[in-house]
C-alpha positions as CSV (number, residue, x, y, z in Angstrom):
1,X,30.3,-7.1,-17.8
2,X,32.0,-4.0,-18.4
3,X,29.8,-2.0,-16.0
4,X,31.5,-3.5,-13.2
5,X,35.0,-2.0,-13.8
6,X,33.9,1.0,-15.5
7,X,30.7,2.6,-13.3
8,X,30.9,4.2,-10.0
9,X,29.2,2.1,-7.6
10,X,26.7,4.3,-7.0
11,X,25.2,3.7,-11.2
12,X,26.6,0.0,-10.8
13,X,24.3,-0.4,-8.0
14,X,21.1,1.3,-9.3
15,X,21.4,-0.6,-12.4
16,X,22.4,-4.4,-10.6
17,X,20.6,-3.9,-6.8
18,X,21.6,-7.6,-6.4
19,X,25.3,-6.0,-6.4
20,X,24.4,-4.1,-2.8
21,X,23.8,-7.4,-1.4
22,X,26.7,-9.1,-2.6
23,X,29.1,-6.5,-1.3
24,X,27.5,-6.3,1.9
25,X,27.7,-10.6,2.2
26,X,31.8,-9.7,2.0
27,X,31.3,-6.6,4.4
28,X,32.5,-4.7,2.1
29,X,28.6,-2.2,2.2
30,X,31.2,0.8,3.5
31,X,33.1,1.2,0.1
32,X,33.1,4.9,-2.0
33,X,29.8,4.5,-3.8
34,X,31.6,7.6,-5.8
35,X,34.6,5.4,-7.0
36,X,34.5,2.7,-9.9
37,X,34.7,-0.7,-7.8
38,X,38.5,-1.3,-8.6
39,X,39.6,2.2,-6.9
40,X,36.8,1.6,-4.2
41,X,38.8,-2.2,-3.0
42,X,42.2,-0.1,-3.3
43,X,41.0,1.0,0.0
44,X,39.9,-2.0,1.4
45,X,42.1,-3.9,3.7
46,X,43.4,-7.6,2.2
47,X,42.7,-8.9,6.2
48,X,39.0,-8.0,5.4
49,X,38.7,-10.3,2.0
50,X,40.8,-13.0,3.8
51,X,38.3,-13.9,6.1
52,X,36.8,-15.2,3.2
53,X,39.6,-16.7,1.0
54,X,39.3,-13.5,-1.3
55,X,41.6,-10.9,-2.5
56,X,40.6,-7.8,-3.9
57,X,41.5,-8.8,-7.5
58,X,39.1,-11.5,-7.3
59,X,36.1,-9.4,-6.6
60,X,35.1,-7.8,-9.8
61,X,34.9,-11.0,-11.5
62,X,32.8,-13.2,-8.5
63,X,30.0,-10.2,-8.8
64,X,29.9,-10.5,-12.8
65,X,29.7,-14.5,-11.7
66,X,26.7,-13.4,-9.4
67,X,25.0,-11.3,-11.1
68,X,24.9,-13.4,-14.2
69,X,23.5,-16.4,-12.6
70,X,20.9,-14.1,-11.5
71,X,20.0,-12.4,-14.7
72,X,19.7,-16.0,-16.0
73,X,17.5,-17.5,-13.6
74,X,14.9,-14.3,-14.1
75,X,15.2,-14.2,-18.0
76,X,15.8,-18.2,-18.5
77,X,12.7,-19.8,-19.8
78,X,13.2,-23.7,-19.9
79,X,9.6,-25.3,-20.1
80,X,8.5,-28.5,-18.6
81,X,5.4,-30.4,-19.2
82,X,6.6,-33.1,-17.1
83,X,9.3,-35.3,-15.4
84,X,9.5,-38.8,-15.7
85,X,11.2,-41.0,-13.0
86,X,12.4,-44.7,-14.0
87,X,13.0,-46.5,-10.9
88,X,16.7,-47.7,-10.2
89,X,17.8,-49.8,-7.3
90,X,17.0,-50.1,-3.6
91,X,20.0,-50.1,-1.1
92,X,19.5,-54.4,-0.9
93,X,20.4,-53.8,-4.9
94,X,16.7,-54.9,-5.5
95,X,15.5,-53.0,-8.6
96,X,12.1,-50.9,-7.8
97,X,11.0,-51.6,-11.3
98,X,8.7,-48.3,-11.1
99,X,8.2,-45.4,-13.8
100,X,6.3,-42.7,-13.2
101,X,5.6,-39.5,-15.1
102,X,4.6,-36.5,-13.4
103,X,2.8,-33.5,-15.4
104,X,2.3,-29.8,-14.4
105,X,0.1,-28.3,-12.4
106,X,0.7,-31.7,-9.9
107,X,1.4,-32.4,-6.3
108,X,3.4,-35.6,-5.9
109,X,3.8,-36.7,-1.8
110,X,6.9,-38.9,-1.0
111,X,6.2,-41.1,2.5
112,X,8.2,-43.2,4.4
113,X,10.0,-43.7,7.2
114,X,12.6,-41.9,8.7
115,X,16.0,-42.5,6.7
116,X,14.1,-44.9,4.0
117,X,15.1,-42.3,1.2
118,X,12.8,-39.5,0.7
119,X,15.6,-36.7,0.7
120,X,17.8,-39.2,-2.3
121,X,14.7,-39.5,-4.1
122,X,14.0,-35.2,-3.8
123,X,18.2,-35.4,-4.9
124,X,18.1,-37.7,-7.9
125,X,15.2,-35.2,-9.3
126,X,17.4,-32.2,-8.4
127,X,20.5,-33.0,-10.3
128,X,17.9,-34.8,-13.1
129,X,20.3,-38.1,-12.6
130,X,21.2,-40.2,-15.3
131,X,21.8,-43.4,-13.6
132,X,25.0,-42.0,-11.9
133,X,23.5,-41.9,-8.3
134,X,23.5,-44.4,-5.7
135,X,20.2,-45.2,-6.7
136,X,20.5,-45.9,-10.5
137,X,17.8,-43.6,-10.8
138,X,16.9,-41.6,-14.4
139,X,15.2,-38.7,-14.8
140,X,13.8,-37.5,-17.9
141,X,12.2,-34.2,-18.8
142,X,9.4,-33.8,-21.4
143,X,9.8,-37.3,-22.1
144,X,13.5,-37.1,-23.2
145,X,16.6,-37.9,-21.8
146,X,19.1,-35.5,-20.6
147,X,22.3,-35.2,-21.7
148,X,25.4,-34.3,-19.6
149,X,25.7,-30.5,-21.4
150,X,22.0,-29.9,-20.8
151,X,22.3,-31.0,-17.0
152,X,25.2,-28.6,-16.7
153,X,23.2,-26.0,-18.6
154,X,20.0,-26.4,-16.8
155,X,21.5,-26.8,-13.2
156,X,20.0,-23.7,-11.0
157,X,17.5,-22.9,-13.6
158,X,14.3,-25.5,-13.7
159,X,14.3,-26.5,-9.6
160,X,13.7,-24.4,-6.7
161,X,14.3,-26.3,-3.5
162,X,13.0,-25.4,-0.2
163,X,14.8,-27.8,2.7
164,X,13.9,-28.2,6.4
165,X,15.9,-25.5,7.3
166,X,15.9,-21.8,5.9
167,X,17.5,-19.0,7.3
168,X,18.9,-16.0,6.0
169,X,22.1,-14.0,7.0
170,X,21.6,-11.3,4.8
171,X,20.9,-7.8,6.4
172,X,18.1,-6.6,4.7
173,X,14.8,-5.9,5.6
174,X,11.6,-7.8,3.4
175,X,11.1,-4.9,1.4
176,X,14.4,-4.8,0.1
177,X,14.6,-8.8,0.1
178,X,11.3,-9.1,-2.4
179,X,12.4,-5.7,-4.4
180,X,15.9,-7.1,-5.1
181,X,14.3,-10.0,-6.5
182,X,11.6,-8.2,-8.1
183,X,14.8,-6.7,-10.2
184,X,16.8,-9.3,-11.0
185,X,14.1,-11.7,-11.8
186,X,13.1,-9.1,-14.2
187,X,9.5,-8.3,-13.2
188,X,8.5,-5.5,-14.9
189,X,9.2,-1.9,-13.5
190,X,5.0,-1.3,-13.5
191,X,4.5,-4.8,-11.7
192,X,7.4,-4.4,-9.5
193,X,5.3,-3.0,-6.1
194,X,2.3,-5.2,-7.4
195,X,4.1,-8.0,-6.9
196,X,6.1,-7.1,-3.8
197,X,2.9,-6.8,-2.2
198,X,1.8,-10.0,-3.4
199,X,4.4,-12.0,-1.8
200,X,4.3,-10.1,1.1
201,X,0.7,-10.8,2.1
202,X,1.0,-14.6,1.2
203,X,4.0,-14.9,3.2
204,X,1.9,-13.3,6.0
205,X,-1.2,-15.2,5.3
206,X,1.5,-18.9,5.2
207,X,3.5,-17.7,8.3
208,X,2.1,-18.7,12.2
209,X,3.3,-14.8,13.6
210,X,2.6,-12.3,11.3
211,X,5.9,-10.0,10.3
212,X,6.1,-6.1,9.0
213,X,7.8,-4.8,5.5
214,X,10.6,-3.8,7.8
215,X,11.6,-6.7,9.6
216,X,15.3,-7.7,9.2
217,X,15.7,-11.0,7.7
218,X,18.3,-12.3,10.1
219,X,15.1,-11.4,12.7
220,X,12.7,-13.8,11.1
221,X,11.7,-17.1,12.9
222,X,12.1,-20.5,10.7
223,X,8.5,-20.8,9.7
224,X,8.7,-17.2,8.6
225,X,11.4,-17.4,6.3
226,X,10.1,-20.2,5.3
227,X,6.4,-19.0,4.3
228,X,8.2,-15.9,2.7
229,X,10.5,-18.5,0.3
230,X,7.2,-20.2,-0.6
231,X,5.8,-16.7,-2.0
232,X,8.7,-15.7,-3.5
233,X,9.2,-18.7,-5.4
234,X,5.2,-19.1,-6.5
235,X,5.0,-15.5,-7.4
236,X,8.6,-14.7,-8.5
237,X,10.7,-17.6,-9.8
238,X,9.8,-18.8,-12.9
239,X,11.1,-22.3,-12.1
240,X,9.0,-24.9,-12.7
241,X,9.9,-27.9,-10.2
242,X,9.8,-27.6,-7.0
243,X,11.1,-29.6,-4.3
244,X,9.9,-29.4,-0.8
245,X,11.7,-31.4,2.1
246,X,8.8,-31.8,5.3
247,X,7.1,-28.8,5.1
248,X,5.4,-29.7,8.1
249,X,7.4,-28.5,10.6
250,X,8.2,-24.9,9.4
251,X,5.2,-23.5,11.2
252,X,3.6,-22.0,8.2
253,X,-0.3,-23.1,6.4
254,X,0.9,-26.2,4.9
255,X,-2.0,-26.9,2.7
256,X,-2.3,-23.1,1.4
257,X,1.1,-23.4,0.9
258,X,1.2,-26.7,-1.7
259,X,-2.2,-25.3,-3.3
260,X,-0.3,-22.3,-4.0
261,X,2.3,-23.5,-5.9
262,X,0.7,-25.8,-8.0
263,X,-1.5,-23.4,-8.8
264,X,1.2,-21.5,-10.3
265,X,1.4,-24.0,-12.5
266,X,4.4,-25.8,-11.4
267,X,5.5,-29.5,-10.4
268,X,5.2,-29.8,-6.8
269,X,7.1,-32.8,-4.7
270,X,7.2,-32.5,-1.3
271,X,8.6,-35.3,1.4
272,X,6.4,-35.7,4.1
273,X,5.6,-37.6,7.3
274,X,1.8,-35.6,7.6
275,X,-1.3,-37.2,6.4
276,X,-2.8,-33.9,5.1
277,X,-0.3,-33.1,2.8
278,X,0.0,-37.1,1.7
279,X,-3.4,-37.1,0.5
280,X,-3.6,-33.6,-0.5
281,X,-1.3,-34.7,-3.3
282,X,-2.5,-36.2,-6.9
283,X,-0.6,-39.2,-6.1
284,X,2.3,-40.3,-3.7
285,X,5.7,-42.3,-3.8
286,X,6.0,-45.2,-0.4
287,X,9.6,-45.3,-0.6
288,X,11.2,-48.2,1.5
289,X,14.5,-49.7,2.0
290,X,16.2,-46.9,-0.5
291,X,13.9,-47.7,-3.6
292,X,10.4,-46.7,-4.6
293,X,7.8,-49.3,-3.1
294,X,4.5,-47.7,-4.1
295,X,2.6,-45.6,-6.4
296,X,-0.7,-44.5,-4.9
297,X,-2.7,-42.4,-6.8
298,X,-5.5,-40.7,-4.1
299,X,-8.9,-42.0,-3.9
300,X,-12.1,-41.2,-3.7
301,X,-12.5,-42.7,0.1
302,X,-9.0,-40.9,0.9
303,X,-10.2,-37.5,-0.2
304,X,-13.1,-37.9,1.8
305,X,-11.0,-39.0,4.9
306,X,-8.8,-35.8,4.1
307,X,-12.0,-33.6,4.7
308,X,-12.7,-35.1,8.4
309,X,-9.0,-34.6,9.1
310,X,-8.8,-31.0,7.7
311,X,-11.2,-30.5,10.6
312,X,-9.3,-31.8,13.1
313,X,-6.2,-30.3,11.6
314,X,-8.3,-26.5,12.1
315,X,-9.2,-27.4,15.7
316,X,-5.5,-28.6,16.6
317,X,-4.2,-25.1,14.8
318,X,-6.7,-23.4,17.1
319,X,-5.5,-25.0,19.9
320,X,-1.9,-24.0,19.0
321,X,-2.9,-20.9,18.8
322,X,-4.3,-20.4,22.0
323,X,-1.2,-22.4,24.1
324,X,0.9,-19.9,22.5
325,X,-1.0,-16.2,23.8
326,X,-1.2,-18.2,27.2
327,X,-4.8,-19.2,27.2
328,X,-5.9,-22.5,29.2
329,X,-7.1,-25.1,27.2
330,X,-10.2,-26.2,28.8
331,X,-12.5,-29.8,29.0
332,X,-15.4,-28.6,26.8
333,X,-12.3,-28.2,24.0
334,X,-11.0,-31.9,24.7
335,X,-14.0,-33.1,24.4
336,X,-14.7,-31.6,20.9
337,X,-11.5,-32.7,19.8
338,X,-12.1,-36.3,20.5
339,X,-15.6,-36.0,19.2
340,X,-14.3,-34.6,15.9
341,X,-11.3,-37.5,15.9
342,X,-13.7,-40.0,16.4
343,X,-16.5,-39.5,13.6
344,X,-13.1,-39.8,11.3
């Protein structure tokens, strides 16, 4: 990228707004927006960049880095119709002897207990393993297997994972956040505040404590950065796996939140210790001892069972709701709740 070496930073930066955040990740947000980005790190103190093993030299070329991963990721277009999982090994070295093929538009639940293997199994689909992991796993996409090239090729570009904990230490507000990625994800300039606003009203609707346009990241809670992450990557990122690790402790609208991606039109897995979400999903993966167990594909009977616990689950919520604005929980309130629990 030419630019880089030969713009002021003030042109450099209206063209790449991603480049404003990655300067002011190295502290480096006070440099002469009127100087090409070489002359401007003349200035700059070596101590500075060492704090981060950096020296000025190495600057222009980790932006270019940067900002070409992120021009890929929002131009890329890598379809999938589906991921197939052939079951490897369990940690006794049993083999699970399981294959399962998972199409878009689906929500795939992993259960089990803690430590059983729900994160490896979210792992082996991230790095699309070829048998190479501790599980022997293979995972193929559109039927096919993937070679070594394409893994390297594809890695960053087909998966968006969201993990149990998300926060950010960038200093920007949300407005800036969602119209940096608005740019470099190449949504077009006319759809640009459209969809800004989008993500901004989902993330409020998925989020327990609703937040402004102006609040600093670095001030949002964890279930708020989480419920903004779940926008962004249903309205913005065009990536079409996603992998959730226990949603159910981020403090946002689970359910909304799963609905929302798959309708998007993406492949949804999410690992998960909550009933709802387990038979909210198409199907779900009982993983045990390291290996898959069980495929369970939801029935009739659960779905049902899923509609007497989505009331509960709405009078536990309101509940919540009123423990945190100081309100006393009263009998009446109890008694409803155990009524409700037991017609289930």
């Amino acid at each position: 990228m030419s630019a880089i070496r030969e713009l002021p930073l003030a042109r450099l930066i209206e063209r790449y707004p991603a480049a404003s955040d990655f300067l002011a990740n190295l502290n480096l947000e006070q440099l002469d927006v009127l100087k090409t980005l070489d002359d401007a790190l003349l200035d700059t103190e070596s101590a500075l960049l060492g704090e981060f093993g950096l020296e000025a030299h190495d600057i222009p070329a980790q932006l270019a880095g940067f900002l070409v991963l992120l021009a890929e990721e929002g131009t890329a277009a890598h379809p999938v119709s589906s991921v197939t999982i052939f079951g490897g090994r369990d940690k006794s070295g049993n083999p699970e002897g399981a294959t399962l093929e998972i199409k878009t538009g689906e929500i795939i639940s992993i259960v089990g207990p803690t430590g059983a293997g729900k994160s490896r199994l979210l792992a082996d689909i991230e790095c699309l393993a070829q048998g190479d992991t501790p599980t022997g796993r293979k995972i193929l996409l559109n039927g096919k297997v993937v070679s070594w090239d394409e893994r390297i090729e594809l890695e960053g570009k087909i998966v968006a994972q969201l993990s149990q904990n998300m926060n950010f230490v960038m200093d920007l507000t949300v407005r800036e956040f969602l119209d940096m990625h608005a740019h470099v994800r190449n949504v077009g300039a006319e759809d640009t505040s459209a969809v800004t606003a989008r993500c901004f009203e989902c993330a409020n609707a998925l989020a327990g404590e609703k937040f402004s346009m102006d609040t600093k990241l670095t001030q949002l809670s964890g279930g708020q950065s989480r419920a903004l992450m779940i926008a962004d990557t249903a309205y913005m990122s065009r990536l079409p796996i996603v992998l959730i690790d226990e949603i159910e402790n981020a403090g946002v609208d689970k359910r909304e939140a799963i609905s929302l991606l798959a309708e998007r039109e993406k492949i949804v897995l999410i690992s998960t210790h909550d009933p709802l979400l387990a038979l909210g999903a198409d199907k779900r993966i009982v993983i045990q001892n390291g290996g898959i167990f069980n495929v369970i594909e939801t029935s009739q009977v659960e779905t049902h069972s899923l509609k007497a616990l989505e009331r509960l689950d709405v009078i536990l919520r309101g509940l919540r709701r009123k423990l945190r604005a100081g309100e006393e929980i009263d009998l009446l309130e109890g008694e409803l709740l155990c009524g409700n629990y037991m017609t289930i």
